[in-house]
Each structure stands twice: as structure tokens, then as C-alpha cells.
LUMTIMAR-359785 format. One line per field, with one value per residue: residue number from 1; residue in three letters; x, y, z of N, C-alpha, C in turn. Coordinates in Angstrom, 1 decimal, padded with zeros to 4 digits. Example, Ala and Ser with C-alpha at 12.3 -4.5 7.8 and 13.67 -1.06 7.14 Angstrom:
2
num: (1;2);
residuo: (ala;ser);
n.u: (013.2;012.8);
n.v: (-005.7;-002.2);
n.w: (007.8;007.1);
ca.u: (012.3;013.7);
ca.v: (-004.5;-001.1);
ca.w: (007.8;007.1);
c.u: (013.2;012.9);
c.v: (-003.3;000.0);
c.w: (007.8;007.9);
REM end
This chain:
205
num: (1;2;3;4;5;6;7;8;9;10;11;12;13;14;15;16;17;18;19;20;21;22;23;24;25;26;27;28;29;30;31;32;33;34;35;36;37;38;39;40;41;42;43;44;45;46;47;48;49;50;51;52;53;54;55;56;57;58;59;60;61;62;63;64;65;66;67;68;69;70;71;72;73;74;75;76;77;78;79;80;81;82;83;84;85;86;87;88;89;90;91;92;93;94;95;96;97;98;99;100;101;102;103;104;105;106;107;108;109;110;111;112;113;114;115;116;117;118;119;120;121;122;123;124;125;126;127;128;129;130;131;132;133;134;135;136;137;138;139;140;141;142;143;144;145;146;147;148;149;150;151;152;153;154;155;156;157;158;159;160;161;162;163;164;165;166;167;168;169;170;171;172;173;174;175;176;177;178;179;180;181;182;183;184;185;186;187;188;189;190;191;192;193;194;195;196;197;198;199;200;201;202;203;204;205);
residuo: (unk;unk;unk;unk;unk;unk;unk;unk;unk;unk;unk;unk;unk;unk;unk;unk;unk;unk;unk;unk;unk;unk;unk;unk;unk;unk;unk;unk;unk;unk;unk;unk;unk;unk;unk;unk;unk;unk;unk;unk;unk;unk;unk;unk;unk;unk;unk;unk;unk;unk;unk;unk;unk;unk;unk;unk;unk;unk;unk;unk;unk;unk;unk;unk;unk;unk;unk;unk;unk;unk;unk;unk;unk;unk;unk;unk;unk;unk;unk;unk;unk;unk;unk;unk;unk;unk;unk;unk;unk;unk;unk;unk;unk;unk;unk;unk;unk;unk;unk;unk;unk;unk;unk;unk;unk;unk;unk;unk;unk;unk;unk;unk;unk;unk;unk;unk;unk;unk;unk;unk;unk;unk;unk;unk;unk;unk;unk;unk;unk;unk;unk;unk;unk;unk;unk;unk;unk;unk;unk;unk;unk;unk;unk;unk;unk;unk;unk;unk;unk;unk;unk;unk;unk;unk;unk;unk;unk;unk;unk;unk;unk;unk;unk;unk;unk;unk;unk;unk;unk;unk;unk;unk;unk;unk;unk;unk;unk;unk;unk;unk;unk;unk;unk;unk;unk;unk;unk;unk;unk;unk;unk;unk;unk;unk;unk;unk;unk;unk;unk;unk;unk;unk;unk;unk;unk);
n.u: (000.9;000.5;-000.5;-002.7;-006.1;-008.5;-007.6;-005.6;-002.9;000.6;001.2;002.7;004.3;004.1;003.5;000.3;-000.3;-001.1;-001.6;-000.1;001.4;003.2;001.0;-000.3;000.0;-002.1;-000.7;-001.7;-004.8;-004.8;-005.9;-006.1;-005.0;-006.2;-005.0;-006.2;-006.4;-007.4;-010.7;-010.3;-013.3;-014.4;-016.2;-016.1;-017.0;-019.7;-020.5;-022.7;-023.4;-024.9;-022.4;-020.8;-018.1;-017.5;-015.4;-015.9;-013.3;-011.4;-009.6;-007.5;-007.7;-006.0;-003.6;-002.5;-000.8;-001.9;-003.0;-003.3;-004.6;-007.9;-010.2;-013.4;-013.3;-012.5;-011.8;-014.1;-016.6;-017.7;-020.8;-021.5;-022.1;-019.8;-020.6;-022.2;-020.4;-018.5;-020.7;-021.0;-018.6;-018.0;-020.5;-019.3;-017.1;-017.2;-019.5;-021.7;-024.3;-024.5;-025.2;-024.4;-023.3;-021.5;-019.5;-015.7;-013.2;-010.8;-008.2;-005.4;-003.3;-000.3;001.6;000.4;-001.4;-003.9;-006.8;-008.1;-011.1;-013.0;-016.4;-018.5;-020.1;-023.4;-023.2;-026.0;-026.4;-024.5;-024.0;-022.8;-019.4;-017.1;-016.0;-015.1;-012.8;-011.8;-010.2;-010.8;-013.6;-014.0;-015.2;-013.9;-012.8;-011.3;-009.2;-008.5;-007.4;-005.1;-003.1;000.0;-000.7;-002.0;-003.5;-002.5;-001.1;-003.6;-006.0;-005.1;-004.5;-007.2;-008.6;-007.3;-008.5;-011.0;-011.1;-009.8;-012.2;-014.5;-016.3;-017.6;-019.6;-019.9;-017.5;-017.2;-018.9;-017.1;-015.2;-012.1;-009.5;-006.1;-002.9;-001.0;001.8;005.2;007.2;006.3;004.9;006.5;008.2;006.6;005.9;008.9;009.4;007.4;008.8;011.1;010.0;008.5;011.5;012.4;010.5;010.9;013.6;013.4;011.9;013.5;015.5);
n.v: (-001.2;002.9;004.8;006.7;005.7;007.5;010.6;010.7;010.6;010.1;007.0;005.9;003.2;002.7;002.4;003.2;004.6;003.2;000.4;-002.1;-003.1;-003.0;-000.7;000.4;004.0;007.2;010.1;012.2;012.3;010.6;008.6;004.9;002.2;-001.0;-004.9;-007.9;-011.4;-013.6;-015.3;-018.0;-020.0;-024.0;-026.9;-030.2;-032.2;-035.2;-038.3;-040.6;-043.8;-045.9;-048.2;-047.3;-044.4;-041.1;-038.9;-035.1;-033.9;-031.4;-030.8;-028.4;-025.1;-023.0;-020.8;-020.2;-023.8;-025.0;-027.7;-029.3;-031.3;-030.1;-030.0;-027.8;-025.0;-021.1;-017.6;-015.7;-013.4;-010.1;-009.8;-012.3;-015.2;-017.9;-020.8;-020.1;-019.0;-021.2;-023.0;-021.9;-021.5;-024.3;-024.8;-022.6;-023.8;-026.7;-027.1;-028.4;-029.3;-029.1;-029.9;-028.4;-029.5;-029.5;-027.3;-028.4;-028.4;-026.5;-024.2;-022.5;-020.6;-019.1;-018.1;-017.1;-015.2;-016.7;-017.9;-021.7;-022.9;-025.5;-027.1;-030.3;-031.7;-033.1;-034.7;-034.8;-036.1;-037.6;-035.5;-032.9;-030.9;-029.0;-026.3;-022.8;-022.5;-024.8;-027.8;-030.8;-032.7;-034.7;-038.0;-039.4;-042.8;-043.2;-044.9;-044.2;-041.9;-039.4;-038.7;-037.5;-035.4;-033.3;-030.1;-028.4;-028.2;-027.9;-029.1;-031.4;-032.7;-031.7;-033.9;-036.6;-036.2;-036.5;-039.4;-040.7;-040.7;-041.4;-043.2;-042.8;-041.4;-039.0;-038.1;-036.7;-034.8;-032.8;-029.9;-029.8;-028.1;-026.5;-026.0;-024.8;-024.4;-022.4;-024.1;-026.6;-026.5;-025.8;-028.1;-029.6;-028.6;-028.7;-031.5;-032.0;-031.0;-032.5;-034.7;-034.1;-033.5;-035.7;-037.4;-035.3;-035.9;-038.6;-038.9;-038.0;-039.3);
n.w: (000.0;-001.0;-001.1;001.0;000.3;001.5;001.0;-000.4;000.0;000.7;002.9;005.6;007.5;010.9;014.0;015.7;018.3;021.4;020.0;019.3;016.8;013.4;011.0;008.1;008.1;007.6;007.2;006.7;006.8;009.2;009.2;010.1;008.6;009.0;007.8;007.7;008.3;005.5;004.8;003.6;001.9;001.8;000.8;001.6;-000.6;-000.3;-002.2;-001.2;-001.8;-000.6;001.2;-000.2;-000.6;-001.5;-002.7;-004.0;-006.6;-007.8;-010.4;-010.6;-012.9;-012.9;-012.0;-008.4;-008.5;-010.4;-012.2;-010.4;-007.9;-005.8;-003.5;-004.3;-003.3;-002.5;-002.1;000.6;-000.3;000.3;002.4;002.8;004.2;005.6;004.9;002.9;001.3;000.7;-000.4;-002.9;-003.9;-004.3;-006.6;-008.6;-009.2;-009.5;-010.8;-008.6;-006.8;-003.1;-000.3;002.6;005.6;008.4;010.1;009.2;008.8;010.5;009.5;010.3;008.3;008.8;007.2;005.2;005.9;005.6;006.5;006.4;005.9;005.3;004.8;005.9;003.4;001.7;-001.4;-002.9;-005.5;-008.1;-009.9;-011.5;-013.3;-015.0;-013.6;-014.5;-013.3;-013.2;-014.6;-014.8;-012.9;-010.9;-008.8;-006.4;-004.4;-001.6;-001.9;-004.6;-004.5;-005.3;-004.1;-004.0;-006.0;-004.7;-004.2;-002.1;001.3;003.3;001.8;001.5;004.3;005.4;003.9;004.8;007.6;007.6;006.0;008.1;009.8;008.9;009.6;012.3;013.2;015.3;015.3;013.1;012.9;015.1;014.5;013.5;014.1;013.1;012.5;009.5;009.2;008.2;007.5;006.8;004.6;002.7;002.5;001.7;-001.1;-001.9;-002.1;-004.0;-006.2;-006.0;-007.4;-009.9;-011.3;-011.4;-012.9;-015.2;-016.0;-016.4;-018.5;-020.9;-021.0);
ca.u: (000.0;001.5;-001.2;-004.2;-007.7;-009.5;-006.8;-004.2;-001.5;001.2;001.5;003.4;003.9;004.4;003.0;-000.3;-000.6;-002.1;-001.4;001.1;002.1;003.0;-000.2;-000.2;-001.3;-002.0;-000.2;-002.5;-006.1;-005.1;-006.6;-005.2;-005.7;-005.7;-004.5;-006.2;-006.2;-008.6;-011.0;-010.7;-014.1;-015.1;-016.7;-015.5;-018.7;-019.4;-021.4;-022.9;-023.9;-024.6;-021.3;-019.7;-018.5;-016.8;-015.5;-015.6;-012.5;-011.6;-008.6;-007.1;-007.4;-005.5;-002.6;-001.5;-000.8;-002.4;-003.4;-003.1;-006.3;-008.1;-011.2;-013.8;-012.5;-012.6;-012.4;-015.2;-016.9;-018.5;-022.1;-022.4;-021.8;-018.7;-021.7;-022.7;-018.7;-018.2;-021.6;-020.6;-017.4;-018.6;-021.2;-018.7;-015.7;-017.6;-021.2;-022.3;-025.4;-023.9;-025.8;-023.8;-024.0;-021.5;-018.1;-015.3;-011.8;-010.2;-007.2;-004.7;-002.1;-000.1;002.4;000.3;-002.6;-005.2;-007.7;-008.9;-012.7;-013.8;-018.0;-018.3;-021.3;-023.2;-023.7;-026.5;-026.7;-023.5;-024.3;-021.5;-018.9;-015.8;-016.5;-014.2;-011.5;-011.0;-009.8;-011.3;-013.8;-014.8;-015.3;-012.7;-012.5;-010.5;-007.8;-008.0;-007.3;-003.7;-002.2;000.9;-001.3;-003.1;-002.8;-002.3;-001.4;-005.1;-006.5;-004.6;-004.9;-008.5;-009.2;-006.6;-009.0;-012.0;-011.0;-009.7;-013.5;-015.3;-017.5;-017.8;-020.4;-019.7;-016.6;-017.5;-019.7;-016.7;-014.8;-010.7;-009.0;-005.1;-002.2;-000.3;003.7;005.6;008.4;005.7;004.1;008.2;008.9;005.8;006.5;010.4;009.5;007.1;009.4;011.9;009.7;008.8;012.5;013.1;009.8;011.7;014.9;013.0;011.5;014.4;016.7);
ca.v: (000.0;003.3;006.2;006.5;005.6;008.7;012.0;009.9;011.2;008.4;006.5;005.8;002.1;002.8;001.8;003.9;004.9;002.0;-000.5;-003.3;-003.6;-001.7;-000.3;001.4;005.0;008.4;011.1;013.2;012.0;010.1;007.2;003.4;000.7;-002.4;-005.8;-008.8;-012.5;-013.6;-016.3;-019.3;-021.7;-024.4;-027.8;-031.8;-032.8;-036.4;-038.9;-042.1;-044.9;-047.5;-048.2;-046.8;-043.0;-040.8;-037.3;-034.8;-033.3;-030.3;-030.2;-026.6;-024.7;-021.5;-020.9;-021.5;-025.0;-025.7;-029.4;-030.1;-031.9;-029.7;-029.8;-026.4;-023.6;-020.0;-016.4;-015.3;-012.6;-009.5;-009.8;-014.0;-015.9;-018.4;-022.0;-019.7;-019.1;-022.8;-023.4;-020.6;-022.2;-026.0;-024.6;-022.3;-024.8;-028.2;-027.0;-028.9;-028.8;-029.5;-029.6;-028.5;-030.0;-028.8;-027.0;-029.5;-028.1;-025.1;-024.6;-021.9;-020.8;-017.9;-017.4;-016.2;-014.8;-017.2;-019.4;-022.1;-023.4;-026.7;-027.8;-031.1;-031.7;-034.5;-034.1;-035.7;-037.0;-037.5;-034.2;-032.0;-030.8;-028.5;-024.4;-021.8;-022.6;-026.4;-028.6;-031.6;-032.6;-036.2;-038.6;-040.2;-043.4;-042.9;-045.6;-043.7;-040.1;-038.7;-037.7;-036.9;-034.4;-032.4;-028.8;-028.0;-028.9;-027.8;-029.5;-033.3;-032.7;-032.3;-035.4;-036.8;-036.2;-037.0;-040.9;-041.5;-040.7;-041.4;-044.5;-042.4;-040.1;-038.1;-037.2;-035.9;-033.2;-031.8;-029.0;-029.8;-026.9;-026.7;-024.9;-025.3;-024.1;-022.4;-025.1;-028.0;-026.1;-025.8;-029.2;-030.2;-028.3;-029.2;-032.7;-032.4;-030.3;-033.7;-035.4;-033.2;-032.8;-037.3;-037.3;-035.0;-036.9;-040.3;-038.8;-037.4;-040.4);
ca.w: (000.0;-001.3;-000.8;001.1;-000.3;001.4;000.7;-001.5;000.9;001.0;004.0;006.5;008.7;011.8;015.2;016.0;020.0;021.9;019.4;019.5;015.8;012.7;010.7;007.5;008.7;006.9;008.3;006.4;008.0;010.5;008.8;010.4;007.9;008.8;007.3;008.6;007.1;004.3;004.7;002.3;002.5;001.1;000.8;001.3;-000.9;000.1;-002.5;-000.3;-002.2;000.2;001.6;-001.0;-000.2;-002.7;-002.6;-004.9;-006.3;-008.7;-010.9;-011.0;-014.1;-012.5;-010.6;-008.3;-008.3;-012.2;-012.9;-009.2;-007.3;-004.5;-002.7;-004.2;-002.1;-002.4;-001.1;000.8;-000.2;001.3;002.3;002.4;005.4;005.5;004.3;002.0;000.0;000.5;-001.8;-004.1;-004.8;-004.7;-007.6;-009.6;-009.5;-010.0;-011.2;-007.8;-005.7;-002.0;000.8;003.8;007.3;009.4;009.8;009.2;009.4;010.0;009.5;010.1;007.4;009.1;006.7;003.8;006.3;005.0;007.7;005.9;006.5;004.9;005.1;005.5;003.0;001.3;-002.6;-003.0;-006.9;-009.0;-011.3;-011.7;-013.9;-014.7;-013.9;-015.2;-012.8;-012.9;-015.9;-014.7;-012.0;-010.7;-007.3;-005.5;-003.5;-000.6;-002.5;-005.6;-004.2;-006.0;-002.6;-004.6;-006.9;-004.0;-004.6;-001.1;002.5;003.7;001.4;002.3;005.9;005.6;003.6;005.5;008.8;007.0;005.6;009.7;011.0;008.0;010.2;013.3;013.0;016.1;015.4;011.3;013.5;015.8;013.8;013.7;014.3;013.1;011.4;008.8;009.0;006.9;006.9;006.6;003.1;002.1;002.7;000.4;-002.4;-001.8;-002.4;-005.4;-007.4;-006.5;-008.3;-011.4;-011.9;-011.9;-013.9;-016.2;-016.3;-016.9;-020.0;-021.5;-020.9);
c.u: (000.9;000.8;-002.6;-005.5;-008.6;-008.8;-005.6;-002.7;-000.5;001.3;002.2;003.3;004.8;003.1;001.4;000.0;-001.3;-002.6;-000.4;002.3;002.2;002.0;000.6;-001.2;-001.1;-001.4;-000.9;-004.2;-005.7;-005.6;-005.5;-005.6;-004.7;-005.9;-005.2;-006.2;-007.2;-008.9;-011.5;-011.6;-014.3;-015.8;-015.7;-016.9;-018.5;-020.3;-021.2;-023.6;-023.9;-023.2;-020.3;-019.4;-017.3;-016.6;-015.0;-013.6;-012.3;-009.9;-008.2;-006.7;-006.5;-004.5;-002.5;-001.6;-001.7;-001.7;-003.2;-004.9;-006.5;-009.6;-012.3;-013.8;-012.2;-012.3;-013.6;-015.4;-017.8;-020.2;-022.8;-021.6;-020.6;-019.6;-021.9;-021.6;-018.7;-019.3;-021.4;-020.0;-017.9;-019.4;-020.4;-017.7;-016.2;-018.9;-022.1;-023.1;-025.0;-025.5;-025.1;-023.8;-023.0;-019.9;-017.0;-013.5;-011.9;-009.1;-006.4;-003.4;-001.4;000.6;001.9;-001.2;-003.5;-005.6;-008.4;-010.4;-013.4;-015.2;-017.6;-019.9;-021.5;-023.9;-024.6;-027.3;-025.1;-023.5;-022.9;-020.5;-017.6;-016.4;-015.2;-012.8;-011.4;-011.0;-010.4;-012.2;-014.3;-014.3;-014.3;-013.2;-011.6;-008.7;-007.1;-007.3;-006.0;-003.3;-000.9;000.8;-001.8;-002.7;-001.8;-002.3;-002.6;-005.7;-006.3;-004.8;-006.9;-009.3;-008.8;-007.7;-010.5;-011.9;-010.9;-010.9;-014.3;-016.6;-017.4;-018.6;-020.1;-018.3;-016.3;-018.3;-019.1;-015.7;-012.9;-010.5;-007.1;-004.2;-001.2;001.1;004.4;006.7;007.2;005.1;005.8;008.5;008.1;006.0;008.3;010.6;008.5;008.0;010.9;011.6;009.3;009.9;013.3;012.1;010.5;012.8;014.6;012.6;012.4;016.0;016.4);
c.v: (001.2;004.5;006.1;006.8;006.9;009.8;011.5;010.8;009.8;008.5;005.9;004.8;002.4;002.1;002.7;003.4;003.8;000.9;-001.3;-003.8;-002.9;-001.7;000.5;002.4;006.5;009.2;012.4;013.7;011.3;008.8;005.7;002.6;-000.7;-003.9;-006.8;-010.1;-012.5;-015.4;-017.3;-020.3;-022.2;-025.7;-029.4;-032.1;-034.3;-037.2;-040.2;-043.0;-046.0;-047.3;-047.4;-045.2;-042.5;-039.8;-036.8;-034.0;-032.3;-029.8;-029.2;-026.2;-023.4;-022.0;-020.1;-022.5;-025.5;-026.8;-030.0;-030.1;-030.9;-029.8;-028.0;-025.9;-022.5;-018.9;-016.3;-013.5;-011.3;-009.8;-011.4;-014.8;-017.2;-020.1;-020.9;-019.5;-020.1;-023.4;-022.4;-021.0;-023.3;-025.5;-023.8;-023.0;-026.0;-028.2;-027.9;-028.4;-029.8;-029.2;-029.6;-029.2;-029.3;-028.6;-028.0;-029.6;-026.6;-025.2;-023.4;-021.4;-019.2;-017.1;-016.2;-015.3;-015.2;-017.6;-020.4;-022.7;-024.6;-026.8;-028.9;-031.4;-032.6;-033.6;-035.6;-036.7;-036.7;-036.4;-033.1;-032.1;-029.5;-027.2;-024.2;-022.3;-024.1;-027.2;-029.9;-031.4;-034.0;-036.6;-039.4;-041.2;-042.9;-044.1;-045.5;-041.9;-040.0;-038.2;-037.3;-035.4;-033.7;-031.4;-028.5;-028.9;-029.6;-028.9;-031.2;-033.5;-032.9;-033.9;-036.5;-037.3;-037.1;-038.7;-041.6;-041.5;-041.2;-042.7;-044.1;-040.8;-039.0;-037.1;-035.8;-034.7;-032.3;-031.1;-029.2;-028.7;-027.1;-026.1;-025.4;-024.0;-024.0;-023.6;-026.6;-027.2;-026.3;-027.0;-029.7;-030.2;-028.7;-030.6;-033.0;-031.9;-031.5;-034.3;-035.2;-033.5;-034.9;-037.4;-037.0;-035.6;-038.2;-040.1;-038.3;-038.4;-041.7);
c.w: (000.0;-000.4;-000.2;000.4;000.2;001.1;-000.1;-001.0;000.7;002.4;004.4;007.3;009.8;013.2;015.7;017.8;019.9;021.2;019.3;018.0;014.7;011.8;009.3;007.8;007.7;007.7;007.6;007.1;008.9;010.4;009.1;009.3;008.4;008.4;007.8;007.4;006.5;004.3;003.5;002.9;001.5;001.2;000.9;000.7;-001.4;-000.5;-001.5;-001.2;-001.8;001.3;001.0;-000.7;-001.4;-002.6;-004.0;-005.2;-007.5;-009.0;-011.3;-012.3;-014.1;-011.6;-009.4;-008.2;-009.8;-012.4;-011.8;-008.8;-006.2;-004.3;-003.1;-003.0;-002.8;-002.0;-000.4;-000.1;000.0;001.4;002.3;003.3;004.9;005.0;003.3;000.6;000.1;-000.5;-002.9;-005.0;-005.3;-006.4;-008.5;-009.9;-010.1;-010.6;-010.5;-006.5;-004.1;-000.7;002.7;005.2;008.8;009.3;010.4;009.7;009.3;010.4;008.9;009.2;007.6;008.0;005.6;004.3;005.7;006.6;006.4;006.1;005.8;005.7;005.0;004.8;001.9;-000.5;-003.2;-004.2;-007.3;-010.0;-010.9;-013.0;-013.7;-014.9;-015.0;-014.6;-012.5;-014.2;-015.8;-013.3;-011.6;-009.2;-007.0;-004.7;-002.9;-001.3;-003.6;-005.5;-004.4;-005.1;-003.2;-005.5;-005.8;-003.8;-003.4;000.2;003.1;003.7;001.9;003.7;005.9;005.1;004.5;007.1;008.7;006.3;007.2;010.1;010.1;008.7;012.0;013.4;014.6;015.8;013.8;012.3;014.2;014.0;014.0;013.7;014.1;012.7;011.0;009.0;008.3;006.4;006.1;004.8;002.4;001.7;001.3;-001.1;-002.6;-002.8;-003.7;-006.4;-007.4;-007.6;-009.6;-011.9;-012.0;-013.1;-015.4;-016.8;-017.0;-018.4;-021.0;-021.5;-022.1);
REM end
């Protein structure tokens, strides 16, 4: 941020009185702005057939992370409750009708000031397809799910929590709560771009 939005003065980060951390502040109005994180929600949407359970998933057509698997997820945005971005997305990412039930993970990501918010919700016909932002979109078994392909920590962690409880309905209703570390998102990408770069080598040998 260079200049302020109400008197386009530039500003200044410093500490305002009776605050603990630096702010960008006007020194023209007087105006504090502040920075806070930005909530990503979205959906685990869960087909049941019988025994059989199936989640959806949504290959990325955007970066970051393009042609990797994730879970529809989102910004919020202003004016629509945190169930309400998680069906926004689910329906612009996968052209799916979700029916929410209850909050599933959340899950802290300090470095880049996100929170993330997974629904855990049941999609209750096989109908869907690919929005604007995903290249592919289809159901998962739990022994077909590309854990090597998954865009994001978040995203593995939550399925991750969700296959351990999946036949314990009490515990699908409490809310995980957890955070993800910049070294542990490091490490991940560390070790896919290993594998890219043998991938590479194998095809070129």
C-alpha cells in the first residue's frame, strides 16, 4: 500500500498509540488501515452410495498450483456468510449442488494470512462438472485419491481427517481446528518439485 484511499497522501507504517504492531497509517487524515487475514471456505462434498462414499475433487485450471487436485475452495466474499462461500465455490468450481451440514476443518495458514474453512457436506446426486477454474472434475475413492497431486497442505490434511473418521459419525460433527507451518508447506513443495525434476529426467533419458 502506497497512498491513502481517502486523501491519497502516501502512508506511512508505523505503530499507531495504543497498538502493538506496525499499521499502515496516513499522516495526512489520520486514517489506520488495517490488514487482517482472508477467509478461504469451502466444501469436502461427500457422494454415499450404500457403503460406497466418494468425494468430490476439482482439478485446477489457474494458478496457483495448475493441474493439481483440491477440494472447491474459495475467497469469501463481502455480504455472504462463511456456508454460504463454500456453496458458491462447490457450484462455480464443480457445477455442484452441496448440501452442507457442518463445519469440518479449520485450519490456520499464518504465513500467507489465510484461515482455511472446509463444510463437511453431502452431494446428494452424482451431477456436476468442470467451472471456469478447474480442468477436470470427478469422485474419489479414498484408495484412488492422487495424494501426490493435491494442490495443497489444507486440502490433504482435511481429507486426510476425514477418511480417519469417515465411520464415526460423532466425530464428522466436531470442527478440527489446526495450522499449517511455513516449513511443513516448504517441505511439500520441496519434495514435489523432487519429483517433477526425476519425472523429467525419466522422459528425457
Amino acid at each position: 500500500m502506497k497512498f491513502c484511499s481517502h486523501c491519497a497522501t502516501p502512508v506511512e507504517v508505523k505503530t499507531p498509540e495504543g497498538d502493538n504492531r506496525p499499521r499502515f497509517v496516513c499522516p495526512g487524515c489520520d486514517t489506520i488501515f488495517y490488514q487482517n487475514p482472508r477467509i478461504v471456505a469451502g466444501t469436502l462434498p461427500v457422494y454415499r452410495n450404500g457403503d460406497l462414499h466418494q468425494i468430490l475433487l476439482c482439478k485446477r485450471a489457474i494458478e496457483p498450483r495448475k493441474g493439481y487436485w483440491t477440494l472447491p475452495a474459495g475467497f469469501m466474499e463481502n455480504g455472504e456468510s462463511t456456508v454460504q462461500a463454500a456453496e458458491r465455490e462447490t457450484l462455480e468450481e464443480a457445477n455442484a449442488r452441496v448440501i452442507s451440514q457442518s463445519a469440518f476443518t479449520m485450519i490456520s495458514v499464518p504465513h500467507i494470512n489465510q484461515v482455511h474453512l472446509f463444510y463437511l457436506a453431502d452431494l446428494p446426486e452424482p451431477e456436476f462438472s468442470s467451472g471456469s477454474e478447474s480442468l477436470e472434475v470427478a469422485l474419489f475413492d479414498e484408495k484412488d485419491i492422487p495424494w501426490k497431486e493435491i494442490a495443497f497442505p489444507t486440502v490433504a490434511r482435511t481429507l486426510k481427517h476425514y477418511f480417519a473418521n469417515q465411520h464415526d459419525p460423532q466425530e464428522l460433527q466436531r470442527c478440527a481446528s489446526s495450522v499449517i507451518e511455513l516449513d511443513q508447506a516448504l517441505k511439500k513443495l520441496e519434495e514435489e518439485e523432487k519429483q517433477r525434476y526425476k519425472s523429467a529426467n525419466r522422459q528425457t533419458s
